[in-house]
C-alpha positions in Angstrom: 74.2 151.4 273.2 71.4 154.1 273.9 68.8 155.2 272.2 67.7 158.6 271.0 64.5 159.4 269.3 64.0 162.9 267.9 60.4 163.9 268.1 60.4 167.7 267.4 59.8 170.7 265.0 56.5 171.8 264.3 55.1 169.3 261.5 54.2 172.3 259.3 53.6 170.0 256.3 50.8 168.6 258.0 48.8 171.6 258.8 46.0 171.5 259.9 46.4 168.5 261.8 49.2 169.4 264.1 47.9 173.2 265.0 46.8 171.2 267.6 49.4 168.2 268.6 52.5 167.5 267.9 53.2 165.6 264.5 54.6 161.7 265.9 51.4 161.7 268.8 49.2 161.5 265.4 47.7 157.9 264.9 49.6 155.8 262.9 46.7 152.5 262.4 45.9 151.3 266.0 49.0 153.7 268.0 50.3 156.4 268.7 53.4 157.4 265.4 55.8 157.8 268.5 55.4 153.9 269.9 56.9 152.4 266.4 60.6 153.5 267.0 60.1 153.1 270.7 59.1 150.0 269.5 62.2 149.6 266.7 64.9 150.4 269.5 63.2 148.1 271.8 63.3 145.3 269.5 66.7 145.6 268.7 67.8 145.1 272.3 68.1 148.8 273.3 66.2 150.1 276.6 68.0 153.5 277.5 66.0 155.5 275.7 65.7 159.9 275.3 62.9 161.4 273.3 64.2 164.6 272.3 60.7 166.8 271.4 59.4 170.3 271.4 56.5 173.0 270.3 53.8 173.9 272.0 52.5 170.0 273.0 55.9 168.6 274.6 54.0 167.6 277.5 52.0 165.2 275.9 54.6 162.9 275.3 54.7 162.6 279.0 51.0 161.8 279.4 51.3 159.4 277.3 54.5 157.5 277.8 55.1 158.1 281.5 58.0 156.5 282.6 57.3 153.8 280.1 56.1 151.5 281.7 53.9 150.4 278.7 56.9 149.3 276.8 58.2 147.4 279.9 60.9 149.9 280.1 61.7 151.4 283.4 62.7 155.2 282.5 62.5 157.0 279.7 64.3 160.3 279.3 63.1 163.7 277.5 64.3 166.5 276.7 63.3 169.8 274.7 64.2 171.4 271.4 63.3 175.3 271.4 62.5 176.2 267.6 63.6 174.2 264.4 66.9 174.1 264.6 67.2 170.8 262.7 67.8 167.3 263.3 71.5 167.7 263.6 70.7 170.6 266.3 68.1 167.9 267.8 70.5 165.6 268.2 72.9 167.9 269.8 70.4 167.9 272.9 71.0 164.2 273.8 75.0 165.3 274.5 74.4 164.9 278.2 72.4 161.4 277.7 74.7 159.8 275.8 77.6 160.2 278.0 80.1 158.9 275.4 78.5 155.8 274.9 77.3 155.1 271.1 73.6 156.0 270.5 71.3 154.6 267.9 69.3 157.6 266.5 65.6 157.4 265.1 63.6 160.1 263.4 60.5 159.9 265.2 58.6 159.6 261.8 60.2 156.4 260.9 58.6 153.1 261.0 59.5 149.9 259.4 58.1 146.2 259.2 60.8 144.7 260.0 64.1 145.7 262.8 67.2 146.5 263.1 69.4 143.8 265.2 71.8 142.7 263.1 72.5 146.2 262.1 72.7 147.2 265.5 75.4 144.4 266.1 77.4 145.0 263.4 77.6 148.3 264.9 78.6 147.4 268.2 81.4 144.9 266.5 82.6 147.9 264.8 83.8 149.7 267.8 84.0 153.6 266.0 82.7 155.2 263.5 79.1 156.0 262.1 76.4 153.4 260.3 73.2 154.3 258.6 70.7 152.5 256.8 70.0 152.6 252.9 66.3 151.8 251.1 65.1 151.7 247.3 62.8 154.5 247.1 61.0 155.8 243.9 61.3 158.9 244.4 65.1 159.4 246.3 64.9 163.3 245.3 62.7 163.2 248.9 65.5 161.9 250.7 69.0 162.6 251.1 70.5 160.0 248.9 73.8 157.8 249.3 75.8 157.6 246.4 78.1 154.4 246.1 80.9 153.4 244.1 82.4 149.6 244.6 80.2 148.6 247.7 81.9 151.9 249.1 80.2 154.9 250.5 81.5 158.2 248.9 79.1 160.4 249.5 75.5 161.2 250.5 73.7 164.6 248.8 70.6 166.1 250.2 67.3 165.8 248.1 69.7 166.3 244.9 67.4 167.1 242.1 69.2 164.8 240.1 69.8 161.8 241.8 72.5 159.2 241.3 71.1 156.3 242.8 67.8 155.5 244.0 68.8 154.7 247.5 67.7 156.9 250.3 69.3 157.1 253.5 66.5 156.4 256.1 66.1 158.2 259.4 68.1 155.3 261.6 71.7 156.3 262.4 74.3 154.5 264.3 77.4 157.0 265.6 80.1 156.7 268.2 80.7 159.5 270.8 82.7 162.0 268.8 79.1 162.4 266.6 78.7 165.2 269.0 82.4 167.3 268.3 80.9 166.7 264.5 77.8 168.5 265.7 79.6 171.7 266.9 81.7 172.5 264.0 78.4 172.6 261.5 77.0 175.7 260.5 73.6 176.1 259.4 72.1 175.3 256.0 70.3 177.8 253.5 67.2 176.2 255.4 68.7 177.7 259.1 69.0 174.4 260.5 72.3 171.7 260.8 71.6 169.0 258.7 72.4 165.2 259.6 73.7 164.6 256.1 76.3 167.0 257.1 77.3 164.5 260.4 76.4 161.6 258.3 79.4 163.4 255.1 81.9 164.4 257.8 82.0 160.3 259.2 81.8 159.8 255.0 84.7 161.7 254.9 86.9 160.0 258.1 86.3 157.0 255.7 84.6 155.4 259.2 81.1 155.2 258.1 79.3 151.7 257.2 76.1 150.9 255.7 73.6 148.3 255.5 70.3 147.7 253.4 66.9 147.7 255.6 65.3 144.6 255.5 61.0 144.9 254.6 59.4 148.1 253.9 60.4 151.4 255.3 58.3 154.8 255.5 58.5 158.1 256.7 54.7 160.2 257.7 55.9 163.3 257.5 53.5 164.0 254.4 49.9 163.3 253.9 50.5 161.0 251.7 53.6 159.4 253.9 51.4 159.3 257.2 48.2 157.4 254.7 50.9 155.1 253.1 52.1 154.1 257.0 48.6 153.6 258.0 47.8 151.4 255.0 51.5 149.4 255.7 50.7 148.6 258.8 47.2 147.9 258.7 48.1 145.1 256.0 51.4 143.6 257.4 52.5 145.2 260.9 55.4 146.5 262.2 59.0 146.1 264.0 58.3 142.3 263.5 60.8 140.9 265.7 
């Protein structure tokens, strides 16, 4: 399985701090926001690895990573997202990288104390198909949010203002190598963008997508008060314990 990290857009929400870098280089405790789902994949056993980024700062990522050597990897890939087309659009950019194989996708905002191996696994034992990974959240209106009847999946609906359950569906994804036919049949969103919850419905829909709860604490940073809750989390307990 590869690994595909999406690391774009412009991080508008946290003006001022990214008029001048790109959101996931911000410090997240004692690194870099990027190194946790390097990090997350790496744990989990996966080592082909694309960060898919973009804006103004794209180079940066290359300064910083290199080759990855750091990480004991001995490539990694990138590649560059023109505008904010979405994470679905994002993803669409890894096409070429992926090669048919399945990929294991990771908002570059994500970090959890804990990883993802047996989910991983279960994955690879389920030969097609999608997987993603559900949390309690207080506040699933944030999130898009998975709505489940009889241990089955029906459903997930995009920060619903109403929601049905309070599990969010994190920014880890799992997909086979027809996620990218999905891709080109979406059209945009009122937002302008192709939205992942629409892949994420359409594998809903094929009645071929799994799901499994995330061990430990997840959080995205894509807020001020996101990026200070994963600086506090991580300060106290660490992350991508292995």
């Amino acid at each position: 399985m590869k690994g595909v990290i999406l690391a774009g857009g412009l991080g508008t929400r946290l003006y001022p701090l990214t008029k001048i870098t790109n959101k996931h280089l911000l410090p997240i405790y004692s690194k870099p926001m990027i190194f946790y789902p390097i990090e997350t994949l790496i744990n989990a056993g996966i080592k082909d690895i694309m960060i898919v980024t973009g804006g103004s700062y794209a180079g940066d990522f290359l300064r910083l990573m290199g080759n990855g050597k750091e990480f004991g990897l001995k490539h990694i890939n990138y590649t560059y997202q023109e505008g904010e087309g979405g994470i679905a659009d994002a993803l669409s950019l890894a096409e070429y990288f992926a090669d048919g194989e399945p990929i294991c996708v990771v908002l570059g905002d994500n970090i959890i104390e804990k990883n993802i191996s047996k989910a991983v696994r279960d994955f690879e034992n389920q030969k097609e198909g999608a997987k993603i990974l559900l949390k309690e959240v207080p506040d699933p209106e944030r999130f898009g949010v998975a709505e489940i009847e009889d241990g089955k999946l029906i459903g997930i609906v995009e920060k619903p203002s109403q929601p049905k359950s309070n599990l969010a569906v994190i920014g880890i994804y799992m997909y086979d190598g027809h996620v990218f036919n999905i891709v080109k049949t979406l059209k945009p969103s009122d937002r302008g963008e192709l939205e992942i919850t629409d892949v994420n419905n359409a594998y809903v829909q094929k009645g071929i997508m799994t799901w499994e709860m995330l061990q430990g604490w997840w959080t995205d940073a894509g807020t001020f008060e996101s990026l200070l809750r994963a600086n506090i989390l991580v300060s106290q307990t660490g992350a991508n314990n292995i």
